[in-house]
LUMSEMI-33935 format. One record per residue: residue number from 1; z, x, y of N, C-alpha, C in turn. Coordinates in Angstrom, 3 decimals. Last residue first. Layout:
% residues N
     i       n_zz       n_xx       n_yy      ca_zz      ca_xx      ca_yy       c_zz       c_xx       c_yy
   NUM          Z          X          Y          Z          X          Y          Z          X          Y
...
END
This chain:
% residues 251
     i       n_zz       n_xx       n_yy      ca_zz      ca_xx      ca_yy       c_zz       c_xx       c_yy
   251     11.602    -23.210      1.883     12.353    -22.203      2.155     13.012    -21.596      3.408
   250      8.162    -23.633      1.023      9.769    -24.354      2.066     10.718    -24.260      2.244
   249      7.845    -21.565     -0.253      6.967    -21.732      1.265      7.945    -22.527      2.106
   248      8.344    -19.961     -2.488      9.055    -21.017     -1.721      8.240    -21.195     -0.335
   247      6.830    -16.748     -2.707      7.259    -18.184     -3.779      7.762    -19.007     -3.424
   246      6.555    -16.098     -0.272      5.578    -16.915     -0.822      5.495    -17.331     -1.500
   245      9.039    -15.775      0.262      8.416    -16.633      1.476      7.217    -17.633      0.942
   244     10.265    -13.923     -1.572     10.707    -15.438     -1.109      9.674    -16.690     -0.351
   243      7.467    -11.921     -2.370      8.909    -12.126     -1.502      9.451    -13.634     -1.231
   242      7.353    -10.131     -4.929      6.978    -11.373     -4.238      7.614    -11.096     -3.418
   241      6.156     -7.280     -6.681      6.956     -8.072     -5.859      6.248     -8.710     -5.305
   240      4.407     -7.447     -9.803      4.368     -6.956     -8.213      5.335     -7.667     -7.943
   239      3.166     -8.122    -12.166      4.602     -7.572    -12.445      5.109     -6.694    -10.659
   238      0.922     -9.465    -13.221      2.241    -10.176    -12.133      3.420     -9.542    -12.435
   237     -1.531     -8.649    -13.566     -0.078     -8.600    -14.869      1.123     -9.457    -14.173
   236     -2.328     -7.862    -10.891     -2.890     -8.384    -12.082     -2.147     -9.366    -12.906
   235     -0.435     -5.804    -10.457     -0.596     -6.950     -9.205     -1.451     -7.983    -10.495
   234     -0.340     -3.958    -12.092      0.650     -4.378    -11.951      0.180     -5.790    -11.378
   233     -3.312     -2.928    -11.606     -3.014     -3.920    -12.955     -1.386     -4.352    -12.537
   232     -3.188     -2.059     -8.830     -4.249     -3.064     -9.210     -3.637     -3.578    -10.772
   231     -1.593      0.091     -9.379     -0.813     -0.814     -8.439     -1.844     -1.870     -8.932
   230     -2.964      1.723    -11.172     -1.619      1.217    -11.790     -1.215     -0.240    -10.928
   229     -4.920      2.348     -9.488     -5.104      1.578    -10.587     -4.486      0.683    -11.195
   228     -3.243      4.240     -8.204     -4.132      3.023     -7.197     -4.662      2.165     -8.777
   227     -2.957      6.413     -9.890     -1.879      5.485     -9.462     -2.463      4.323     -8.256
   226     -5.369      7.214    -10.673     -5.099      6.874    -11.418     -3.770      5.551    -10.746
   225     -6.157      8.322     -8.001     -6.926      7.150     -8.554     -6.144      6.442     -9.625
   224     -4.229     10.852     -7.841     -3.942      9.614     -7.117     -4.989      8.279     -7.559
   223     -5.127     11.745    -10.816     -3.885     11.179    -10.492     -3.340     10.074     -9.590
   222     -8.013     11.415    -12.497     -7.711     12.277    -11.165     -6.472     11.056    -10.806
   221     -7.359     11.844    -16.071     -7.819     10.855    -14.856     -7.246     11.811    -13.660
   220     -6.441     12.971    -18.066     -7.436     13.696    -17.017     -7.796     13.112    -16.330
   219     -4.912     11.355    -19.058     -4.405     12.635    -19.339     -5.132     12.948    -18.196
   218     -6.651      8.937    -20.257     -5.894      9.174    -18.383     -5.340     10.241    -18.449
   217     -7.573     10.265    -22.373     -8.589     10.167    -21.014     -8.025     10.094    -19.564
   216     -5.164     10.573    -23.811     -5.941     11.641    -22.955     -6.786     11.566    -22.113
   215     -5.081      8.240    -24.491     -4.021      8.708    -23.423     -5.045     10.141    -23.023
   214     -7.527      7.802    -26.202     -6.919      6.866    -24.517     -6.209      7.723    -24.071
   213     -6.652      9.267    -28.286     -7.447      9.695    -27.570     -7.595      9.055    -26.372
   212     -4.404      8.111    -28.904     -4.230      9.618    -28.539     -5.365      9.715    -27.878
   211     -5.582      5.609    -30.134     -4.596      5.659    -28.705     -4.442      6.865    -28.414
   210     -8.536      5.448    -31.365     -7.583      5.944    -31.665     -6.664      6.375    -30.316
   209    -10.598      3.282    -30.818     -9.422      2.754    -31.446     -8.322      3.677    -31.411
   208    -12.268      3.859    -27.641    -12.080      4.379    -28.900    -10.796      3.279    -29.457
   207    -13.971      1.374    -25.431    -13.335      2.325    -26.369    -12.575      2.471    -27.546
   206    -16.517      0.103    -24.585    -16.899      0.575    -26.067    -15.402      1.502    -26.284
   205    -15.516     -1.006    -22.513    -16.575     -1.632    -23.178    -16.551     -1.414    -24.725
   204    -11.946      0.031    -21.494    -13.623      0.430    -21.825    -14.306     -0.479    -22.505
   203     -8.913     -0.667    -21.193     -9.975     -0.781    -22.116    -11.427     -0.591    -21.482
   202     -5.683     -1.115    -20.388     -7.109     -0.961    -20.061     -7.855     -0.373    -20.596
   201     -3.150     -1.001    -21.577     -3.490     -2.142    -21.133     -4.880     -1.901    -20.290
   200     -2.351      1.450    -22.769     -2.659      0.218    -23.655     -3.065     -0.786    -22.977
   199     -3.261      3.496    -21.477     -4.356      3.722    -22.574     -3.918      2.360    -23.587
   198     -1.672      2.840    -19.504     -2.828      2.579    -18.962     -3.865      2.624    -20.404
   197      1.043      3.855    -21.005      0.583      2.558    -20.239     -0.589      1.950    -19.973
   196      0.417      6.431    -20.893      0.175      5.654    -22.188      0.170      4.460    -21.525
   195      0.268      7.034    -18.216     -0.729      7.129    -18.913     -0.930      6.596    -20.725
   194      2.793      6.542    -17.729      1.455      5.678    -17.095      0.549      6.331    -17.663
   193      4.154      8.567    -19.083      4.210      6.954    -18.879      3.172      5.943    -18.457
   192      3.285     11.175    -17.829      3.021     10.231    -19.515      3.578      9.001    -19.767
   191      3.862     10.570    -15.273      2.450     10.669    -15.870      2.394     10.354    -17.183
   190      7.151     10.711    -15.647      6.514      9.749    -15.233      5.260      9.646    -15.772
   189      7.266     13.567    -17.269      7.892     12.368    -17.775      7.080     11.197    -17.251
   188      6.582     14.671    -15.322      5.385     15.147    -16.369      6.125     13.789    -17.280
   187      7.146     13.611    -12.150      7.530     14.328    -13.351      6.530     14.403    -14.103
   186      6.194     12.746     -8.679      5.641     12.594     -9.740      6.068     13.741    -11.375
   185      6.642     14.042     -5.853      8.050     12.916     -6.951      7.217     13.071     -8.844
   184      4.799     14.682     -5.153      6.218     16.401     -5.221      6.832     14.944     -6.258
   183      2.763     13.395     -4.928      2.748     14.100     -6.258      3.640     15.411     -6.098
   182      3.912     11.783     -2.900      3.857     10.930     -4.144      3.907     12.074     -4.939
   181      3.836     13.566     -0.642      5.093     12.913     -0.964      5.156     12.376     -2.793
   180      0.595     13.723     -0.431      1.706     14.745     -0.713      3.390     14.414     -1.458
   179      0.112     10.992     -0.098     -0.466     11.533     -1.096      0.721     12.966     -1.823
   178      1.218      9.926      2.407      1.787      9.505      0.992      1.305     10.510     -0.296
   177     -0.371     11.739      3.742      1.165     12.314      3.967      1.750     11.546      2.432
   176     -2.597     11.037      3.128     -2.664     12.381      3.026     -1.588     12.550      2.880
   175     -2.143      8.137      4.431     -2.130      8.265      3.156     -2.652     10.119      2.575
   174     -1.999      9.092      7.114     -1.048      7.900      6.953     -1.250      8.274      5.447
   173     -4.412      9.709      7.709     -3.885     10.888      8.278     -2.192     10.369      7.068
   172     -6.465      7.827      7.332     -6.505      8.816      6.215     -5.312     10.020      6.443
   171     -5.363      6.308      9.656     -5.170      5.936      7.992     -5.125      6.639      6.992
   170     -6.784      7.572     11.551     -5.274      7.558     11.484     -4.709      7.281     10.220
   169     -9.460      7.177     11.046     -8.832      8.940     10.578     -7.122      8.864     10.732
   168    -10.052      4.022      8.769     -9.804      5.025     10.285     -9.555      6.675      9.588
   167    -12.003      4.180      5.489    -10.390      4.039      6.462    -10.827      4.872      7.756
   166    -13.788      2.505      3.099    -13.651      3.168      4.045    -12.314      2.798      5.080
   165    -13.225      3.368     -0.487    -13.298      2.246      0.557    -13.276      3.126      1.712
   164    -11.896      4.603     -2.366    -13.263      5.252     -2.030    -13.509      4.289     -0.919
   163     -9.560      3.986     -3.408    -10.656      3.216     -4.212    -12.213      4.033     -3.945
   162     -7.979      5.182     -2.576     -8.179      5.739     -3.678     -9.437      5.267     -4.645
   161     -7.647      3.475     -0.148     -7.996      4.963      0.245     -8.448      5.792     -1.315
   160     -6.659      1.353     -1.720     -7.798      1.047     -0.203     -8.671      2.464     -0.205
   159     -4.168      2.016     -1.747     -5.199      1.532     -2.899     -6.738      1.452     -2.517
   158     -2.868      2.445      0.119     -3.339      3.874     -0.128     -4.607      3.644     -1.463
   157     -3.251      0.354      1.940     -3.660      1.193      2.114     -4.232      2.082      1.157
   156     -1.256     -0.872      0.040     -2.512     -1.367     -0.194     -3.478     -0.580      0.630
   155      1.330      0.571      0.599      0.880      0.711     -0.675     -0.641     -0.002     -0.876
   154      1.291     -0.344      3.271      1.016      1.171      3.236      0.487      1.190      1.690
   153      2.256     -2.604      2.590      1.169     -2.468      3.583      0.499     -1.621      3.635
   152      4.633     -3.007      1.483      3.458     -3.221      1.126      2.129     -3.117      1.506
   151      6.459      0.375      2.038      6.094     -0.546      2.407      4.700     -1.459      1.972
   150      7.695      3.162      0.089      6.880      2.681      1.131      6.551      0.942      1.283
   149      9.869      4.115     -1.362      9.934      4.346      0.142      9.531      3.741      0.664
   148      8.405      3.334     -4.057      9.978      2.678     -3.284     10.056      2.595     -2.035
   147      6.857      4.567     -5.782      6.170      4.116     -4.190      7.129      3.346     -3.412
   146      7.616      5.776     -7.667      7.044      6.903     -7.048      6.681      6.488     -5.378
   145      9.188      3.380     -8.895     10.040      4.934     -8.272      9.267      6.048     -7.049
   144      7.517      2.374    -10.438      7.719      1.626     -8.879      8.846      2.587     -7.822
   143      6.765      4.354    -12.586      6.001      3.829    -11.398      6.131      3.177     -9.861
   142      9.024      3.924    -13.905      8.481      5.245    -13.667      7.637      5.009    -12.297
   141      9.555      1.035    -13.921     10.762      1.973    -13.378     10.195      3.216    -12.955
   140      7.459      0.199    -15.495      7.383     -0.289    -13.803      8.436      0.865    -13.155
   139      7.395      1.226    -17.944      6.588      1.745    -16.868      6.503      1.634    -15.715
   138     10.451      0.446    -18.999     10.132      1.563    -18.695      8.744      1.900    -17.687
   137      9.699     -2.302    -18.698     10.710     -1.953    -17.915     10.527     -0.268    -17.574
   136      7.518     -3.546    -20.465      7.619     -3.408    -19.044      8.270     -2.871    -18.418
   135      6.858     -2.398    -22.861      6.736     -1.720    -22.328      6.624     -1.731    -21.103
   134      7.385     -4.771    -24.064      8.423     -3.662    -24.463      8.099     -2.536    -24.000
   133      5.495     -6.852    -23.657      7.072     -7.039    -22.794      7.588     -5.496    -22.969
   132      2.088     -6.412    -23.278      3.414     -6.484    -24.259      4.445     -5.539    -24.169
   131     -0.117     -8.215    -21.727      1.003     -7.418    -21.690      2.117     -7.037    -23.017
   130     -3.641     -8.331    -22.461     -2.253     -9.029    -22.492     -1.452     -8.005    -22.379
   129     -5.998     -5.934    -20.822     -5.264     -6.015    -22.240     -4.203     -7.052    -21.790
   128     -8.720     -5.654    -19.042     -6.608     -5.544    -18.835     -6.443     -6.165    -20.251
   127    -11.753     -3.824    -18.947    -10.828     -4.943    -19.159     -9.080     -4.900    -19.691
   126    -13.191     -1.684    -16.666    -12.007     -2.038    -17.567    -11.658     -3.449    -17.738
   125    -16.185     -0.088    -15.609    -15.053     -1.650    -15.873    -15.016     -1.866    -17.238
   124    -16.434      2.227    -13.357    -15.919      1.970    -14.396    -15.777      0.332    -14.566
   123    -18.631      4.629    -11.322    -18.336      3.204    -11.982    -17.982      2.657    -13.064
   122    -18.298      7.613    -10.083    -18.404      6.827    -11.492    -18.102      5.829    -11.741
   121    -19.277      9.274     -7.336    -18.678      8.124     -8.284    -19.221      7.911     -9.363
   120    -18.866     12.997     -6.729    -19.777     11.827     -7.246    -18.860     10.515     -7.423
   119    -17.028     14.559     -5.790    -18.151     14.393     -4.409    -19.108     13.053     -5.711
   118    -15.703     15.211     -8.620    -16.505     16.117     -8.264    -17.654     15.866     -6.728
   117    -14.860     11.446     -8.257    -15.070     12.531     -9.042    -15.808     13.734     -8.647
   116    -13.551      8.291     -8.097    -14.395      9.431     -7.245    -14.215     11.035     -8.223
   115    -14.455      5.541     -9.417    -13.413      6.596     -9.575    -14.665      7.384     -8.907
   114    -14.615      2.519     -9.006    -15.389      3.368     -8.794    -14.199      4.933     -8.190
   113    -13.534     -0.145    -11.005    -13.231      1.120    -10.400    -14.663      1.464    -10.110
   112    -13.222     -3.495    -12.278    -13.894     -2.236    -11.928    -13.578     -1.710    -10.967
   111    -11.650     -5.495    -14.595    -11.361     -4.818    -13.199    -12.174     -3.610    -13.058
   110    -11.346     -8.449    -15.996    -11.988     -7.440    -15.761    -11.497     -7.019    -14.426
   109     -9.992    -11.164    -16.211     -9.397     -9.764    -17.237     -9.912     -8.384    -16.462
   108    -10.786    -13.140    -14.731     -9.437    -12.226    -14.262     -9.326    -10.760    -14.866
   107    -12.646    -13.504    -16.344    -13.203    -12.619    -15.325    -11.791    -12.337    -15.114
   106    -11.650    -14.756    -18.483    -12.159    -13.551    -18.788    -12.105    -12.720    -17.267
   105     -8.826    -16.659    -18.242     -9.973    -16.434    -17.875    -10.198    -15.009    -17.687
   104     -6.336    -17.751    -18.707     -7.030    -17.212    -19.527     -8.744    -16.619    -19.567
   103     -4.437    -18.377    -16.148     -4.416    -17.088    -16.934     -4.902    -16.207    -18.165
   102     -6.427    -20.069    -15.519     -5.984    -19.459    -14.896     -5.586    -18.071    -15.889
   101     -5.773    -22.143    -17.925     -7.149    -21.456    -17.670     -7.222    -20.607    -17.101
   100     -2.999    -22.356    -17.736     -3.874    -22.198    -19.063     -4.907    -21.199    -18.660
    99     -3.184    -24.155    -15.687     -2.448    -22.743    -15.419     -3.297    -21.930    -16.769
    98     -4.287    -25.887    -16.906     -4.954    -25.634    -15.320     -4.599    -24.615    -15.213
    97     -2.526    -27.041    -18.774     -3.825    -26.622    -19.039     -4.743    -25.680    -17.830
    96     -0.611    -28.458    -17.235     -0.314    -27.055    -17.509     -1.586    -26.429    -18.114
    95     -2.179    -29.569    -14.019     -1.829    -29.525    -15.516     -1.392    -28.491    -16.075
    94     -1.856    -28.811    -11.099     -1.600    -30.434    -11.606     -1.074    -30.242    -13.139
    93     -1.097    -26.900     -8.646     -1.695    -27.055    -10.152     -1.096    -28.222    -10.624
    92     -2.979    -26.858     -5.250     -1.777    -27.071     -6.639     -1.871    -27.092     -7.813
    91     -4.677    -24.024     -4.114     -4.663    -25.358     -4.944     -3.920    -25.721     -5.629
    90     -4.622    -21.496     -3.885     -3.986    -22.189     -2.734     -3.927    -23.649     -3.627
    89     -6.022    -19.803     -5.079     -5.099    -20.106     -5.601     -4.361    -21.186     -4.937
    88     -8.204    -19.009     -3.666     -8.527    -19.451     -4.231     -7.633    -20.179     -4.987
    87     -6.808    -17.777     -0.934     -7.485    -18.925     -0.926     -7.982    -19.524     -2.044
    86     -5.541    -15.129     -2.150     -5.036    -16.444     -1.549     -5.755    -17.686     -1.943
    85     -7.458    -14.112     -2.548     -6.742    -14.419     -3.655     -6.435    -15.722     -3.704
    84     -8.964    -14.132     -0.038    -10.017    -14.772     -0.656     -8.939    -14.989     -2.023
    83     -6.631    -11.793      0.766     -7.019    -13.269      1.308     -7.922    -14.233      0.770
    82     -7.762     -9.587     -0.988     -6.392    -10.477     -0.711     -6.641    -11.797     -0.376
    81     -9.865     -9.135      0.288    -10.015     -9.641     -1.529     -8.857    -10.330     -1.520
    80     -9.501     -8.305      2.799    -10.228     -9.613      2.470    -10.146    -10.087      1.146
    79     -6.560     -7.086      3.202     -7.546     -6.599      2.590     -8.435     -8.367      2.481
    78     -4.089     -6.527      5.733     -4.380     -7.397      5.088     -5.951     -7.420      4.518
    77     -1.109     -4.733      6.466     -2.390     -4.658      6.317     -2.842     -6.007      5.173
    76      0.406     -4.539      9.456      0.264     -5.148      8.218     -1.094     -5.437      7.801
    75     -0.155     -1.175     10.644      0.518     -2.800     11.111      0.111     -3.402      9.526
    74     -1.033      1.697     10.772      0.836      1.207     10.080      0.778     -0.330     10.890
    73     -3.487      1.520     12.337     -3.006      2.161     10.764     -1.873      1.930     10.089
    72     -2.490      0.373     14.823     -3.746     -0.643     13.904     -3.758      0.330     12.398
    71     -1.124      2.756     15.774     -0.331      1.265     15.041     -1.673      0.207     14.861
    70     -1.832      4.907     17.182     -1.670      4.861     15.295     -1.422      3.018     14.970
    69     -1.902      4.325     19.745     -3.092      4.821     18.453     -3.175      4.692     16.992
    68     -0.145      3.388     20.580     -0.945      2.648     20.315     -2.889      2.762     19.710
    67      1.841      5.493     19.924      1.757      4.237     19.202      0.260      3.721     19.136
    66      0.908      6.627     22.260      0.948      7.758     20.752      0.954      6.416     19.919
    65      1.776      5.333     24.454      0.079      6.042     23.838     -0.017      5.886     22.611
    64      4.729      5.224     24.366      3.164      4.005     23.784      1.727      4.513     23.533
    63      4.541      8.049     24.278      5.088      7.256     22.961      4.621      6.449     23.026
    62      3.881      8.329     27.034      3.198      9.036     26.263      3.487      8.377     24.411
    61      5.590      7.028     28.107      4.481      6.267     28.513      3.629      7.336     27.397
    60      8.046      8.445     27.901      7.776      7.011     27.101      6.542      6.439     27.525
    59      7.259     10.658     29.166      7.685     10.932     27.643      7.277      9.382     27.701
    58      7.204      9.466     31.666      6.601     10.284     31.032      6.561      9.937     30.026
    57     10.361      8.750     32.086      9.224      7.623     32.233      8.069      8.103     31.634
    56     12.428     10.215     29.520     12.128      9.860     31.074     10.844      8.734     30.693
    55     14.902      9.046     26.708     13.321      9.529     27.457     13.222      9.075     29.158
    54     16.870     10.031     24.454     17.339      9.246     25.466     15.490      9.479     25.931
    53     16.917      8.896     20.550     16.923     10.010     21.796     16.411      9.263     23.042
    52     16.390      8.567     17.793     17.212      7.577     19.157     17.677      8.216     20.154
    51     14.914      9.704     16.134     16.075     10.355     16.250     16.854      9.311     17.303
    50     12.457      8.932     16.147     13.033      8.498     15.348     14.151      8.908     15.795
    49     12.092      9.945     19.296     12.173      8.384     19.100     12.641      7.797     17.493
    48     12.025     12.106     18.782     12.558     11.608     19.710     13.009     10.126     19.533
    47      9.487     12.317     17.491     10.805     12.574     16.790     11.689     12.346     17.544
    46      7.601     11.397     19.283      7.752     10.579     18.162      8.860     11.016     17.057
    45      7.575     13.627     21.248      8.576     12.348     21.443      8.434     11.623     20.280
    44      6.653     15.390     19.968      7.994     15.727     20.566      8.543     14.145     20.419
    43      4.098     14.726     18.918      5.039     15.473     17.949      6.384     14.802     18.536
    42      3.141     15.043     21.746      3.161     13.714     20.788      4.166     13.703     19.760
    41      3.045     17.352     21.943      4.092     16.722     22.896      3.759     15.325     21.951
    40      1.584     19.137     19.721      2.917     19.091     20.263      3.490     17.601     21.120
    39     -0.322     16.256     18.247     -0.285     17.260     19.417      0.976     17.487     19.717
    38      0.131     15.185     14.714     -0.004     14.910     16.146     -0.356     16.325     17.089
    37      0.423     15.706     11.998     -0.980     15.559     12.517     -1.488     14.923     14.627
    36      2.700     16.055     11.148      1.709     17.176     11.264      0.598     16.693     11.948
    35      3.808     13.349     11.153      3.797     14.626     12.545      2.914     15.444     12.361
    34      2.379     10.392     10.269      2.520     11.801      9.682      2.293     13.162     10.787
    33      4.047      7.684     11.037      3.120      8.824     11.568      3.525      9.741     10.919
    32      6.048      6.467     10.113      5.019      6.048      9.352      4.042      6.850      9.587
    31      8.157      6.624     11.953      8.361      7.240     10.333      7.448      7.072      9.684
    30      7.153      5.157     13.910      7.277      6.662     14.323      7.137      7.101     12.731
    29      8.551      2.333     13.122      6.691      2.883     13.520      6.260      3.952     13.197
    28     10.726      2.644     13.523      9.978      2.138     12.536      8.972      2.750     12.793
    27     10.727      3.029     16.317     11.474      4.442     15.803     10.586      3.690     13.978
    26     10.114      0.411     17.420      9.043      1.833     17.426      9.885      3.047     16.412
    25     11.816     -1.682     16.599     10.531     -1.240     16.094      9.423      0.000     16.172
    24     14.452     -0.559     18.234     14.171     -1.190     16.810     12.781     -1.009     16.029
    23     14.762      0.817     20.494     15.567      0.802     19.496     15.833     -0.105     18.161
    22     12.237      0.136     21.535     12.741      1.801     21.558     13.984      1.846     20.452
    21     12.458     -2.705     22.148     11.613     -2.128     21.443     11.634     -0.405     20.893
    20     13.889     -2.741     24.507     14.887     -3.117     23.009     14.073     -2.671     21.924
    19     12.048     -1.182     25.812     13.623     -0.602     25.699     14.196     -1.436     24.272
    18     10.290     -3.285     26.226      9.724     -2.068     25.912     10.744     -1.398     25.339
    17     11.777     -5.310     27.321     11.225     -5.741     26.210     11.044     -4.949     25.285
    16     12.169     -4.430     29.806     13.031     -5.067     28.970     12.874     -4.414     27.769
    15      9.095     -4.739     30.651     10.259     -3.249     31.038     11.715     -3.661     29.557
    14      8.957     -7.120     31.219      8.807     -6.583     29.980      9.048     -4.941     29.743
    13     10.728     -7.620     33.414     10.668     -8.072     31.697     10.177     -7.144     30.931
    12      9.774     -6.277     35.302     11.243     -5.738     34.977     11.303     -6.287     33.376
    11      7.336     -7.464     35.420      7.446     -6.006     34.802      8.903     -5.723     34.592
    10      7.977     -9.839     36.164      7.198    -10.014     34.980      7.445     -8.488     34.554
     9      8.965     -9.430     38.761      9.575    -10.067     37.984      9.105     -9.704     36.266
     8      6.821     -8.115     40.045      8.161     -7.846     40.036      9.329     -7.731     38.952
     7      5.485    -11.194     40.260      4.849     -9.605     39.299      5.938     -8.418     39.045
     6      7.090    -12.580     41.557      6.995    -12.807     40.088      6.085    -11.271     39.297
     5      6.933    -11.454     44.528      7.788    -11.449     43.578      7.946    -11.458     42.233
     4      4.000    -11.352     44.429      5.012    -10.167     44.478      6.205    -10.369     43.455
     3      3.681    -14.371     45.238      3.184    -13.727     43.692      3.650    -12.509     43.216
     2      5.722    -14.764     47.407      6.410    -15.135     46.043      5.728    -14.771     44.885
     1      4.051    -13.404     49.110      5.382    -12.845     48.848      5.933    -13.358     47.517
END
């Protein structure tokens, strides 16, 4: 009688739990599923649920479903290159020479692509050019405009997805919807921003001296690759958001 009880007990909890969850983190969740790609009644309640709409027992046993399909595609995504960043940086820096090296080291410079093209790849490596300041404000503004909405998690996704890397079908469902969204925002103003951008701070083995002709190459770069690039040299360049947590750890 008393294990009754506590099982009783344990479901009215997390019965709880599920409800405060209805009005904070799942309606989050929901905005990250791209509807087109559900089944009517999936559809139904995951607008239901952004909308803060009332549900029988049904409906909400069908919304954890529906969650607990998609949510290993919208949870925080964490890439091994990331983590191996981490770990290599984790070491205090004692000298300013130490930082020196850090930011003068060749291999940082280099960054290879494998740009997808016509069903083929093409293996690229670029080396990142030093920054120069007078063209930070304008390219980050064009650029960090197009991915505002989204979350860091989703933005390493979609770097993930442009690289040619492999993704779930919920993921590819998750960055099809950014894909659309990104190139209705994208001006002919923005693109020629990042594309002179890109024809000064990434370089070819052998390229040309004359900058008209750089910009034209990203002129014809395939767009979403091109903006998975942008996010890789920003993050590079240290011109990415931090967040408090990880510049202050003691905080």
């Amino acid at each position: 009688m008393v294990n009754k009880t506590k099982e009783t007990t344990l479901k009215i909890d997390k019965e709880k739990v599920e409800k405060g969850l209805l009005k904070s983190r799942f309606p989050q969740e929901c905005e990250q599923i791209p509807l087109e790609a559900l089944e009517p009644e999936e559809k139904e309640v995951v607008q239901k649920c952004i909308n803060h709409e009332e549900f029988n027992d049904e409906e909400f046993k069908l919304l954890k479903k529906t969650l607990q399909k998609y949510r290993p595609a919208i949870e925080k995504y964490k890439p091994s290159e990331t983590i191996e960043a981490v770990e290599k940086t984790r070491k205090s820096i004692q000298t300013e020479q130490e930082w020196l090296d850090i930011v003068n080291n060749e291999q940082d410079r280099k960054l290879l692509v494998n740009v997808p093209f016509n069903n083929k790849i093409y293996p690229m490596e670029f080396e990142i050019q030093p920054l120069d300041d007078s063209r930070v404000v304008e390219t980050l503004q064009a650029h960090v405009d197009l991915f505002k909405d989204y979350n860091a998690s989703e933005v390493q996704l979609f770097a993930k997805a442009q690289q040619g890397e492999p993704i779930t079908p919920e993921e590819a469902q998750i960055v099809a919807k950014m894909q659309q969204d990104i190139e209705s925002k994208a001006s002919v103003d923005r693109i020629k921003t990042m594309n002179t951008f890109l024809a000064n701070q990434l370089l070819l083995p052998d390229s040309t001296a004359d900058l008209d002709k750089r910009i034209e190459f990203w002129a014809k770069f395939p767009f979403m690759v091109k903006s998975a690039i942008m996010i890789k040299v920003e993050n590079r360049l240290g011109l990415s958001e931090q967040s408090n947590t990880e510049l202050f750890p003691d905080s």
